[in-house]
Structures are given as structure tokens and as C-alpha cells.
N, C-alpha and C positions, 0 to 999 in steps of 0.2 A: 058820794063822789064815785064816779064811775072811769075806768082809762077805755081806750082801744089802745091795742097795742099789735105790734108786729113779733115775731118770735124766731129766733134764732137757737137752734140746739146747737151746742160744741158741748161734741160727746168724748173729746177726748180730756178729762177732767183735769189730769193731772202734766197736760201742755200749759195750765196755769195754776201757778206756783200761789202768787199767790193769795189768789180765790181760797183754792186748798189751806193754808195757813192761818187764813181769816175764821176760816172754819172751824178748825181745829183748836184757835184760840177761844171764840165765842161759846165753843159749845165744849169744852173743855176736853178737848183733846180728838173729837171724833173725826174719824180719817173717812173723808169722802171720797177717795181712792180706792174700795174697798169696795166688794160688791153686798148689796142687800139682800135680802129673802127673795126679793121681786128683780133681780138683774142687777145690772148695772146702774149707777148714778149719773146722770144728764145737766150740764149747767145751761142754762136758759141767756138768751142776752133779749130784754126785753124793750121795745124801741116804743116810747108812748107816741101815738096820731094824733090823740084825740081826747083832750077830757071832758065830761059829761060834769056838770054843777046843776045842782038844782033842778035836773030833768031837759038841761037844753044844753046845745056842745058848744063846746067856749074855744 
């Protein structure tokens, strides 16, 4: 199964609360407020178009 999708960055992570909290539960405490080796952390808002089954879009 395959999506299309649209993509939305909201880069300012921690105008949601909580995203943040979800996180930090799941992953046992990790604050994604914080910046990585590689920058900052980026949350995605991902809008599906379009799914793909079986090699034909539905």
C-alpha cells in the first residue's frame, strides 16, 4: 500500500503542546524541543490524496 500525500512543516515544535507530550510519553521521556546533532526537529502534518492498493489508486 502506497499513500500520496501533501506536506506541511510546523517548525515551530513546541506551539504544540501536545504533539510534544505524546512524544515524550511514548518514547519515554524524549523532548523533541531540543535540538539534534543534525538541527532542529520539524513536525510534519501529513494530508493523504491518494492511496495506491494493489498497484492502482483507489
Amino acid at each position: 500500500m502506497i499513500a500520496w500525500a501533501s506536506a506541511d512543516i510546523l517548525d515551530e515544535v513546541p506551539d504544540h503542546p501536545r504533539v510534544v507530550a505524546n512524544f515524550a510519553r511514548k518514547y519515554g521521556g524524549f523532548d523533541v524541543t531540543t535540538e539534534s546533532y543534525s538541527g532542529p526537529l520539524v513536525l510534519l502534518r501529513l494530508t493523504i490524496t491518494r492511496w495506491l492498493l494493489d498497484g492502482s489508486a483507489q
